[in-house]
N, C-alpha and C positions, 0 to 999 in steps of 0.2 A: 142653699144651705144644707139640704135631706143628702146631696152630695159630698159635701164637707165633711156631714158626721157620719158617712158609711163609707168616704177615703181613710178616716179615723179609727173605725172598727176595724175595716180590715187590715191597718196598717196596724193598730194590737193583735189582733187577731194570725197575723204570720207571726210578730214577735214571739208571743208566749208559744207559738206553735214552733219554731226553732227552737227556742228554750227548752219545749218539753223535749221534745227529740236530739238535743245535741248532745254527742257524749260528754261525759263529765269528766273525763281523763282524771278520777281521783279516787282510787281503789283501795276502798275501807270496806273495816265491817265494821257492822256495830250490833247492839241488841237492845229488843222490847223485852222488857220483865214483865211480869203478870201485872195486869191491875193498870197497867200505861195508858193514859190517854193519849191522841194527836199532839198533845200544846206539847207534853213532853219528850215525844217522838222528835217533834221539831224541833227542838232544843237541841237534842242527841245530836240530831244530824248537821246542825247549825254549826255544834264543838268543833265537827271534824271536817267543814266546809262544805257543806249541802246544803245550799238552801232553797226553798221552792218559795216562786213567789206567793204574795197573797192570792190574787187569783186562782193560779194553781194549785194553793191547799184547799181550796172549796171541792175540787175535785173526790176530795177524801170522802166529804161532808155529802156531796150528791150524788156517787157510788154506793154512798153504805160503809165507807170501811172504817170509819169510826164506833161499830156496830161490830166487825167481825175481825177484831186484831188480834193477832196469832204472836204469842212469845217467844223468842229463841233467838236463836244468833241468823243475822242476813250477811250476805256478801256483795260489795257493787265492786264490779270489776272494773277496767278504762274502758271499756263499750259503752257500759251501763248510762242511759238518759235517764233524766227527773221520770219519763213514764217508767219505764224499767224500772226505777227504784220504787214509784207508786204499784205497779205492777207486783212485786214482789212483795208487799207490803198487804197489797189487799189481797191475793193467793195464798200468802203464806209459806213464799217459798225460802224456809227456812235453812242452814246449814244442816243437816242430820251428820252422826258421829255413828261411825261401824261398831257394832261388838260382836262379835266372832268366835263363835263356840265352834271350838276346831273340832274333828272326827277323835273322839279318843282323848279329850281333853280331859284333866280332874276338876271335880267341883271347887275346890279350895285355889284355887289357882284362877276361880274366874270372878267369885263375889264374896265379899267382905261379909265375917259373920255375922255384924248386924243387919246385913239382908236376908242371911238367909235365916237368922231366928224369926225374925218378922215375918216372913212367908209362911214358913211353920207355924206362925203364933196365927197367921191370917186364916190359912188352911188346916189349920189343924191337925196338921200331920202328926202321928204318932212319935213318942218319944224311947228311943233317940232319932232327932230329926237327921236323916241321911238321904241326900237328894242324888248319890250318886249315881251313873248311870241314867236317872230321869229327866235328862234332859237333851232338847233334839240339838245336833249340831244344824249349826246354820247361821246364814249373816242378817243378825237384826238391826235395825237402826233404829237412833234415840237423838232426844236434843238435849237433855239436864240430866245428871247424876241422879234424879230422883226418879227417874223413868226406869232405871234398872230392875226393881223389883216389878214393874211391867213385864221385861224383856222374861225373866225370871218366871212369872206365871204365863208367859203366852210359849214360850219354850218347853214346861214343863207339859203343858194341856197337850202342844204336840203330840211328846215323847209317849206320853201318854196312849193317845191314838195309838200310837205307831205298834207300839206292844200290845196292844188290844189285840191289833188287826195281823201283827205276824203269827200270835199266840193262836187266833183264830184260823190260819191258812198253814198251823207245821202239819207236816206228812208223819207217815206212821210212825220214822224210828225217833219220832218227840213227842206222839199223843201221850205219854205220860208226864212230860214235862209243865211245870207250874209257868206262870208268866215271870215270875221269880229267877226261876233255874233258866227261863229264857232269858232273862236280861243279863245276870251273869254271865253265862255264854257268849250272848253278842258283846259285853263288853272284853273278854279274851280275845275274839276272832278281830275285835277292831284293832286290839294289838297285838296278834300275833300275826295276823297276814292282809295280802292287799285283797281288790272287791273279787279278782279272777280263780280266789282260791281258797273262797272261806266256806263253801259246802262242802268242801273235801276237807279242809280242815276240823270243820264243826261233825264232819262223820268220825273222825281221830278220835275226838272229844266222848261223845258218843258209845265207840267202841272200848275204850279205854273204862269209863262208867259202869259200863255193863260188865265189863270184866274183872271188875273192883281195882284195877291199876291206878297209881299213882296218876295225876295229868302231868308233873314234869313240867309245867309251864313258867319259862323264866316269868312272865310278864305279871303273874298273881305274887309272886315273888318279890319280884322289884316293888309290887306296890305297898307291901309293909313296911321299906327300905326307908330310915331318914337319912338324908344327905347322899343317896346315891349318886354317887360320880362318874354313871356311862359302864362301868367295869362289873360286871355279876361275877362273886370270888366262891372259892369253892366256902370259906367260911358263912356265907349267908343262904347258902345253901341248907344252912344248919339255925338256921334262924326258928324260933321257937313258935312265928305266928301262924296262924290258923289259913293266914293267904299262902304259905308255902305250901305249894304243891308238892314241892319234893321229899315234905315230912308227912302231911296229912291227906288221906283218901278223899276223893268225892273234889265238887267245889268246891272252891274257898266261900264265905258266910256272904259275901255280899260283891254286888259289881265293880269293877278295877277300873272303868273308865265309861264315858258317856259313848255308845255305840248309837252308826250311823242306821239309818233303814236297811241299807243293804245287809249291815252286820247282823241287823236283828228278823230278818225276814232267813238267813241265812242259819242263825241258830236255831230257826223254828222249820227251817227245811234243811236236814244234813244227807250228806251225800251219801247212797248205801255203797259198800265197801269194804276190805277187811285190813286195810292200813289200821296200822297203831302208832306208829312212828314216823316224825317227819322232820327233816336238818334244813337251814336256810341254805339255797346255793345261790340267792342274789336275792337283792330287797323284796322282787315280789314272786319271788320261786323257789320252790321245797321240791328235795329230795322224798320221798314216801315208801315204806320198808312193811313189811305185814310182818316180821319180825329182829330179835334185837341184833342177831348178827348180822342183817345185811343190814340194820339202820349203822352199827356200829362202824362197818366201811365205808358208808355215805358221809358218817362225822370224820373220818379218817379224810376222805377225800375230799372235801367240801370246807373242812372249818380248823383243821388241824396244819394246814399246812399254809391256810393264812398270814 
């Protein structure tokens, strides 16, 4: 008979063991919401054809993962077995979603105002809340819409750092510069040129400063622009704001774009030099003139006959 009932077990005992491990060839997602117990997990997956048998939900029960269930979106692919989807369930291996603060991105283009007065109202940033430039580029990942304001403070802490430690490491021709006029800076150099040429450009910067010159810099320009279409006209050149470099001295009042570390470690170390003038002759290379006549044949050469 002790034969009988342990041909028995283990003739369930392979069953439920193929069961757990055969693919399921049925490739959904679904999600746990906050607050989900197993019974309704099961349900979920029941909808969309997943079932596990009774036995194998005790599994859940004498793991623990009725104890540590993670909310978000899952994915079971055609590989994916009952374990794998148990697997995934009690890991937590959730869907994450990119958000992608590009090098040189604007704040407005990346979070909706009610985040970002929240964050202000959280932090207590002084008013008017302007987070521009404070924030590091980089690929964070999220699972809910409400994680954002997450993404938002752990972004900013970076950027944060980041300007501490460039402000802390410029060389001489910046030991007068504030963390301020640093951030400024880096956020020009992230759009005025690539990573191979933004000490020489930020020494432009620099020399131009010193010499009380105009910066001339399309990019603080543009960024006053509403509805800019690609095209910088000679009338906006003549635009009345304070970002116009080509009406008003010194820098523009505040940062034009969120600069990466290299922009901002590069604003805090400029390159010594007597360049004042520099013409694009291809996306990541300038022409360099230490004065306006020979800049003026490099604009001849370079950009006029484009």
């Amino acid at each position: 008979m002790k034969y009988i009932f342990l041909f028995i077990f283990l003739l369930n005992l392979s069953f439920y063991s193929f069961l757990l491990i055969k693919p399921l060839n049925n490739p959904i997602e679904f999600r746990i919401d906050k607050g989900e117990g197993l019974e309704k997990i099961f349900f979920n997956l029941e909808q969309k054809t997943v079932f596990f048998p009774k036995s194998l939900k005790l599994l859940f029960n004498i793991f623990g993962a009725d104890k540590r269930i993670f909310p978000g979106k899952y994915k079971i692919s055609d590989e994916d077995s009952l374990y794998e989807v148990f697997n995934k369930i009690y890991n937590g291996k959730i869907i994450l979603k990119k958000f992608i603060i590009h090098e040189g991105a604007i704040v407005k283009n990346l979070f909706s105002k009610n985040i970002l007065d929240q964050f202000c109202l959280e932090r207590k940033v002084s008013e008017p809340c302007s987070l521009e430039g404070y924030l590091m580029p980089d690929v964070y990942f999220y699972n809910q819409e409400n994680e954002k304001l997450q993404i938002l403070n752990v972004s900013y802490s970076k950027q944060i750092n980041n300007i501490d430690e460039a402000w802390n490491q410029r060389n001489e021709l910046a030991s007068n510069t504030t963390k301020y006029e640093l951030l400024i800076i880096a956020s020009i150099l992230e759009k005025e040129s690539c990573a191979n040429e933004r000490k020489k450009i930020s020494g432009v910067i620099f020399n131009r400063l010193k010499k009380n010159m105009l910066l001339q810099m399309d990019s603080t320009t543009i960024y006053a622009l509403k509805d800019f279409d690609g095209n910088l006209k000679k009338k906006d050149l003549k635009n009345s704001s304070l970002y116009n470099t080509y009406m008003h001295k010194g820098l523009p009042p505040g940062p034009i774009s969120n600069p990466s570390r290299e922009s901002l470690f590069s604003a805090g170390q400029p390159e010594a030099h007597e360049f004042l003038y520099f013409v694009a002759k291809d996306k990541c290379s300038h022409e360099f003139s230490t004065n306006y006549k020979d800049h003026a044949k490099a604009v001849k050469k370079f950009q006029t006959n484009k």
